[in-house]
C-alpha positions as CSV (number, residue, x, y, z in Angstrom):
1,X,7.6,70.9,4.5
2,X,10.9,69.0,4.9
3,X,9.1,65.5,5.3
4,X,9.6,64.5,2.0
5,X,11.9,64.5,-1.4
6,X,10.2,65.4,-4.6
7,X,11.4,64.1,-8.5
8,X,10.0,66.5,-10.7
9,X,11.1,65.6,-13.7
10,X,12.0,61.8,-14.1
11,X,13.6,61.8,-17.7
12,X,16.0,64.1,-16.4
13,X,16.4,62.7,-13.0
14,X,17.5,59.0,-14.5
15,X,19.8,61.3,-17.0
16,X,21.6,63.8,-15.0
17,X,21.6,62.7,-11.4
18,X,21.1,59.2,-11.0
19,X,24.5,58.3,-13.5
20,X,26.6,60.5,-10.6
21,X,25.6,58.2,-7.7
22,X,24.8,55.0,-9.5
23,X,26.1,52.4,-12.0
24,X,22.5,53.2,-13.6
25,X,20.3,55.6,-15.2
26,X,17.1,53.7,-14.5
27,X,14.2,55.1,-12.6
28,X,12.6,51.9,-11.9
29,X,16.1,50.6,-10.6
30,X,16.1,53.7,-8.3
31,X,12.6,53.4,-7.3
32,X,13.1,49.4,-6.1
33,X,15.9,51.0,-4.4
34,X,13.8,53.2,-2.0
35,X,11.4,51.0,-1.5
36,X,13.7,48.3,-0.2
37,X,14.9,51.3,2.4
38,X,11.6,51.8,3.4
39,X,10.6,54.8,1.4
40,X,6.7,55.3,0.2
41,X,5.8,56.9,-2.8
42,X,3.3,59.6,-1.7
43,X,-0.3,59.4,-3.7
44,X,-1.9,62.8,-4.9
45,X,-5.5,62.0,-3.0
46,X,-7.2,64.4,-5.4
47,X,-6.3,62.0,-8.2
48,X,-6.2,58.7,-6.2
49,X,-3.4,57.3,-7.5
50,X,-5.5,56.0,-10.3
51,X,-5.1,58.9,-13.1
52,X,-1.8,59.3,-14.3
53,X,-0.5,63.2,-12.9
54,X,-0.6,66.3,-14.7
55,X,3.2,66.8,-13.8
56,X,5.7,64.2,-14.1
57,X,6.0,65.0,-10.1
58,X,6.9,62.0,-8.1
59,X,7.2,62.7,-4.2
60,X,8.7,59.8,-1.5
61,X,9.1,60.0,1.9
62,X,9.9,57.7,5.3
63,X,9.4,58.5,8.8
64,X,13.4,59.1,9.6
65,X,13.7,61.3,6.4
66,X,13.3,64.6,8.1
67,X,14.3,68.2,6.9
68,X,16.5,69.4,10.3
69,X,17.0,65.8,11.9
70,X,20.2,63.9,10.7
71,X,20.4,61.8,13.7
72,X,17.6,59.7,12.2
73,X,19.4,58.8,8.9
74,X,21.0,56.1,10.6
75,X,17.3,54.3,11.2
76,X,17.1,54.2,7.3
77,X,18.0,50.6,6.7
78,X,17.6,48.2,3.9
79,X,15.0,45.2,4.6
């Protein structure tokens, strides 16, 4: 619904994409990353973020990442 960014396969993520924008291929690295910018890793509520997923689906999101509103990128700051 444009409020958040999904990862739905990490092993490829951290292989293909992350290498093009970074001097890494590391998930973890990448994860530290967003969290330091303020972004939340969204729990599945059904599971309770206590049983490991189905999918290797990962969603973030922050409250100035929004689908149609660029304006608010600039809000996105490191801590």
């Amino acid at each position: 619904n444009g409020t958040s960014f999904h990862v739905f396969d990490q092993g490829r993520f951290a292989k293909e994409v992350l290498p093009k924008y970074f001097k890494h291929n590391n998930m973890a690295s990448f994860v530290r990353q967003l969290n330091m910018y303020g972004f939340r890793k969204v729990v599945n509520i059904e599971q309770g973020g206590l049983v490991k997923p189905e999918r290797d689906d990962t969603e973030f999101q922050h409250l100035c990442f929004l689908q149609g509103h660029e304006h608010l990128l600039e809000h996105i700051k490191r801590k």
